[in-house]
C-alpha positions in Angstrom: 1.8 -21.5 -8.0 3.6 -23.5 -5.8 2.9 -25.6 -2.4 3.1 -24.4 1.0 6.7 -24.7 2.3 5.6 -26.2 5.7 5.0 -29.7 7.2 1.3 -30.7 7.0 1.1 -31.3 11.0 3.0 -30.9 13.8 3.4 -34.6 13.8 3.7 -35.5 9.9 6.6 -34.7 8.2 5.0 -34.5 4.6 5.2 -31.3 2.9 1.5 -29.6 3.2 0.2 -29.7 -0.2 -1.8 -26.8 -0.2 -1.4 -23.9 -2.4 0.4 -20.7 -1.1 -1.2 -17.4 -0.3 0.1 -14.9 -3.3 3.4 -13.4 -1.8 3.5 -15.8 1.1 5.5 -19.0 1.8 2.7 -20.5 3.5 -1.1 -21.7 2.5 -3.9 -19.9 4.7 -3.7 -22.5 7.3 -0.4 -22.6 8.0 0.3 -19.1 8.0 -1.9 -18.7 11.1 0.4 -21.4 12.8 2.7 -19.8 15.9 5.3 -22.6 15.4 5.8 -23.7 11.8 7.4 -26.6 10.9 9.5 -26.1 7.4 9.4 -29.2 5.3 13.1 -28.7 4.2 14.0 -28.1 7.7 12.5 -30.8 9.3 13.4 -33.6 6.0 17.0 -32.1 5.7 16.3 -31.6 1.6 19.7 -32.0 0.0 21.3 -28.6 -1.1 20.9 -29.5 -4.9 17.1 -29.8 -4.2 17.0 -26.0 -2.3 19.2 -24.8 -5.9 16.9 -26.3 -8.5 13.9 -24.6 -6.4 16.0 -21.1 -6.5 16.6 -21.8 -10.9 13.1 -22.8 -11.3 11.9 -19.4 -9.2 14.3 -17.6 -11.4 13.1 -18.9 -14.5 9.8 -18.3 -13.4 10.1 -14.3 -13.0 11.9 -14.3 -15.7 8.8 -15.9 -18.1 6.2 -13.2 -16.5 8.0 -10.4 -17.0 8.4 -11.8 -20.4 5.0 -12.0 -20.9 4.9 -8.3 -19.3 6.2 -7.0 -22.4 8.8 -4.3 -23.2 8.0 -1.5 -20.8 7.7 -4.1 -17.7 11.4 -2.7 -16.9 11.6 0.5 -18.7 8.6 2.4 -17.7 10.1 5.5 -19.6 9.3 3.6 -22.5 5.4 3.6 -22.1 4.1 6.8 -23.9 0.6 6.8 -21.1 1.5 7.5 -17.3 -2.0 5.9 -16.0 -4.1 2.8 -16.0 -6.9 3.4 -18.0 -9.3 2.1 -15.4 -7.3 1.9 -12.2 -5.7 5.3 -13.0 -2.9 3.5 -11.2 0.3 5.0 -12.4 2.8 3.4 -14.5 6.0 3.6 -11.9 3.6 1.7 -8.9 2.7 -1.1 -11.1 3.6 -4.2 -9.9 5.5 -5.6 -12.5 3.5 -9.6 -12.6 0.4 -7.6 -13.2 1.9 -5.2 -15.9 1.0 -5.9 -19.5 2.9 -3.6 -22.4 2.9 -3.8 -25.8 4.5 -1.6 -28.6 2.5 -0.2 -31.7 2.7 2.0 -34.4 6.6 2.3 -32.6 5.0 3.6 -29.3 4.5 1.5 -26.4 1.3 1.5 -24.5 0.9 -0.4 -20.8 -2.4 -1.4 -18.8 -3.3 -3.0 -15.4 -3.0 -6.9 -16.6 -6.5 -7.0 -15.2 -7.6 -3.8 -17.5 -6.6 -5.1 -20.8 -8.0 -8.7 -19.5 -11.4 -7.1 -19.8 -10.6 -5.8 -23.1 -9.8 -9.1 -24.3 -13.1 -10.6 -22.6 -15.4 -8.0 -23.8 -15.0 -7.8 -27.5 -14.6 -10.0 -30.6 -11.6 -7.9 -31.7 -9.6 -6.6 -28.6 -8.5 -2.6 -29.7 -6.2 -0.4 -27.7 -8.7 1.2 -25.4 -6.7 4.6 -26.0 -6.5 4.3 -29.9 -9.2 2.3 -31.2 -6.4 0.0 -33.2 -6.8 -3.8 -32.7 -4.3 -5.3 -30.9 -1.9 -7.7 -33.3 -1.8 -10.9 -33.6 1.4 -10.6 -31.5 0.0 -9.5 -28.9 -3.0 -11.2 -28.6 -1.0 -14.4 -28.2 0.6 -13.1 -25.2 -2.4 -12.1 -23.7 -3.7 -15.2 -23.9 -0.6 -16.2 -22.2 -0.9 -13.9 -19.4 -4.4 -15.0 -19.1 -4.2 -18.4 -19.0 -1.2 -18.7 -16.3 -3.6 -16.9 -14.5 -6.4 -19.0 -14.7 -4.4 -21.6 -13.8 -2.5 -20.2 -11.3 -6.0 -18.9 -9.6 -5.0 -15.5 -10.3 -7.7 -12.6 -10.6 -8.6 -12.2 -14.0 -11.0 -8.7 -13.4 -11.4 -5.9 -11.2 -14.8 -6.3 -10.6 -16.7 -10.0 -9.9 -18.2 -11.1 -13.0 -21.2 -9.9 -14.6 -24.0 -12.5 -14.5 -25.2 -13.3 -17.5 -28.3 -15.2 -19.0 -28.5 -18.3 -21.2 -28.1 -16.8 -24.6 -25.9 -14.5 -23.2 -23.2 -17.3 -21.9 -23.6 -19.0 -25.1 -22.6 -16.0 -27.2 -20.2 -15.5 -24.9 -18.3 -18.8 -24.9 -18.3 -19.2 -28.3 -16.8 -15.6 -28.7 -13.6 -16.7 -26.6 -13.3 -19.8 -28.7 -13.5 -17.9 -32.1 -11.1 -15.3 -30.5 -8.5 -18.2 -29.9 -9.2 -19.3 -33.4 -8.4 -16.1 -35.1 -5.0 -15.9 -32.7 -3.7 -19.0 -34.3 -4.4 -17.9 -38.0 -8.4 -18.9 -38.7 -9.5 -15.3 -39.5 -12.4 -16.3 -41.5 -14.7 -17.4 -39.0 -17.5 -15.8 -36.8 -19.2 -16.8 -33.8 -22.4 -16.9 -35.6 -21.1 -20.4 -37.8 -21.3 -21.9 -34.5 -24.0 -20.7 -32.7 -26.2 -21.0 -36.0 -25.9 -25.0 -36.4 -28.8 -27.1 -35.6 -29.4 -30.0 -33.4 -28.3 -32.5 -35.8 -24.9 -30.2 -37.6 -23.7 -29.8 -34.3 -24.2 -33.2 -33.6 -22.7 -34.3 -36.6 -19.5 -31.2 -35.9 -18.9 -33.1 -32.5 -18.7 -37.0 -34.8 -16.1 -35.1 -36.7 -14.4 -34.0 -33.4 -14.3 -36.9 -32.3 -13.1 -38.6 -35.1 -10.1 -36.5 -35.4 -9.2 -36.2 -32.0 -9.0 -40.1 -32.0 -6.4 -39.8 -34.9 -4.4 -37.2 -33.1 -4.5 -39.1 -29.7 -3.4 -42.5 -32.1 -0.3 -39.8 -33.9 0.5 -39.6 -29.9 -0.1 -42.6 -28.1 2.5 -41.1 -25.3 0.1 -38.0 -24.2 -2.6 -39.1 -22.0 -3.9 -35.2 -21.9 -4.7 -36.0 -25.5 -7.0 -38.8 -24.6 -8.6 -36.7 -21.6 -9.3 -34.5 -23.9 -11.1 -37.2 -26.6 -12.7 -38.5 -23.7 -14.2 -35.2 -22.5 -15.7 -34.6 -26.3 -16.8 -38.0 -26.5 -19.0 -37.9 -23.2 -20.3 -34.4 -24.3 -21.2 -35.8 -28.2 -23.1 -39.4 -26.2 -25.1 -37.2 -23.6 -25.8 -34.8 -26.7 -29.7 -36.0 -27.1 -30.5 -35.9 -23.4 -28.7 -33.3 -21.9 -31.1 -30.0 -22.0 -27.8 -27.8 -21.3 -25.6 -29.3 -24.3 -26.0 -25.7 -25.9 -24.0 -23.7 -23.3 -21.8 -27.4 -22.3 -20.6 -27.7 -25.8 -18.9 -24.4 -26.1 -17.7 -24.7 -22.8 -16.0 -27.8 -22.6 -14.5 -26.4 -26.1 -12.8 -23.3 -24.2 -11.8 -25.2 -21.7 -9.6 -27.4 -23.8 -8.3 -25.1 -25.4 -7.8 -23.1 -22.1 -5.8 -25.7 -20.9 -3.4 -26.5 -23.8 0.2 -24.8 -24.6 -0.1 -24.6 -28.6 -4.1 -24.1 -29.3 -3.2 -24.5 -33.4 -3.6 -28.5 -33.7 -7.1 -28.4 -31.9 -7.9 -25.0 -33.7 -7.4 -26.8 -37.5 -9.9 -29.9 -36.2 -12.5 -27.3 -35.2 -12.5 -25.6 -38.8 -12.1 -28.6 -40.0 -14.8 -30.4 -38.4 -17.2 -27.0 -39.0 -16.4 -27.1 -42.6 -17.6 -30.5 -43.0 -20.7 -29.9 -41.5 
């Protein structure tokens, strides 16, 4: 999501770097301003500036309704007329929260939001309308849609979140982990090879982690989110003994790794790897 297009004060003439209202130029200050001050205006931004803005816009759209899937533009396509938990039909749709996919040569569409909650409820994300899991395929773009909506501070439900307990966010978390796993090939693996190690094996999984997430940030001494990321699981593996919460943190800081990176598969293998070895 980009910044608000306005100046951040009627005396400054540095863009405001607040994030935009969805569908609106402006961030929720500025958007209550009588007289706004446009950054470009006020700066005189060079023409070539105002055209790589309009191609990166472009490309943007382009890439969600990509994501969308095949019925995004041809809603003739989709073989259900209604949300299956909006009821919302498929011609008012907003097309960046439309999410299609084709199977068995028919093409299914849901609220993004709807098959979101598929995705976060169960191990093995089905179809809600015919029971089938959803393929591999599909699952990865899912996982695309969600995670530009993460980061973009997008909903990601209809409803606020359920509040769980302890053993509840545990299972959770490591559910969404093991679901990224299977996406990027791993289908021999279960929650339960997690959650079951002890104190020590999961002390000695997160050695291994860190171990190999030193060789891959050494492989890459250019990325510095590698390293960000070795020094997230090396904090987590020293506070290990005295942290009371290291059994929900651990899984956590694990989803949120892999939440945040483009191609999951490198960090995937060093998780099986590391759990193997236990």
């Amino acid at each position: 999501m980009s910044s608000c297009v306005a100046c951040k004060s009627q005396t400054s003439n540095e863009r405001c770097p607040n994030r935009v209202i969805t569908g609106i130029q402006f961030c929720g200050k500025h958007v209550r301003a009588p007289n706004k001050r446009l950054w470009h205006v006020v700066n005189q931004t060079d023409a070539k500036v105002i055209l790589i803005q309009k191609i990166w816009r472009a490309y943007s759209v382009r890439f969600r309704l990509k994501l969308a899937g095949p019925g995004v533009l041809k809603r003739e396509l989709c073989i259900n007329d209604e949300d299956v938990v909006t009821l919302e039909s498929k011609d008012k749709q907003h097309p960046f929260d439309f999410f299609s996919f084709e199977e068995d040569g028919k093409v299914w569409w849901f609220d993004a939001l709807s098959i979101i909650g598929c995705l976060n409820s169960a191990l093995r994300p089905t179809n809600p309308y015919t029971r089938q899991p959803l393929s591999q395929d599909t699952r990865r773009r899912l996982r695309a849609v969600y995670k530009y909506r993460i980061h973009n501070r997008l909903p990601i439900s209809h409803q606020p979140a359920v509040k769980k307990n302890y053993e509840e966010l545990i299972d959770h978390h490591w559910m969404k982990v093991v679901q990224i796993i299977h996406e990027n090939g791993f289908e021999d693996i279960h929650p339960n090879n997690f959650i079951s190690l002890d104190k020590p094996q999961m002390f000695i999984f997160l050695n291994y982690l860190v171990t190999d997430m030193s060789a891959l940030a050494m492989e890459h001494p250019s990325s510095s989110r590698r390293y960000r990321w070795l020094t997230a699981i090396k904090r987590e593996r020293d506070m290990f003994n005295v942290n009371p919460h290291s059994q929900i943190q651990i899984p956590a800081l694990i989803l949120s790794l892999l939440n945040s990176m483009g191609d999951e598969f490198h960090f995937c293998f060093i998780l099986m790897s590391a759990l193997y070895r236990v």
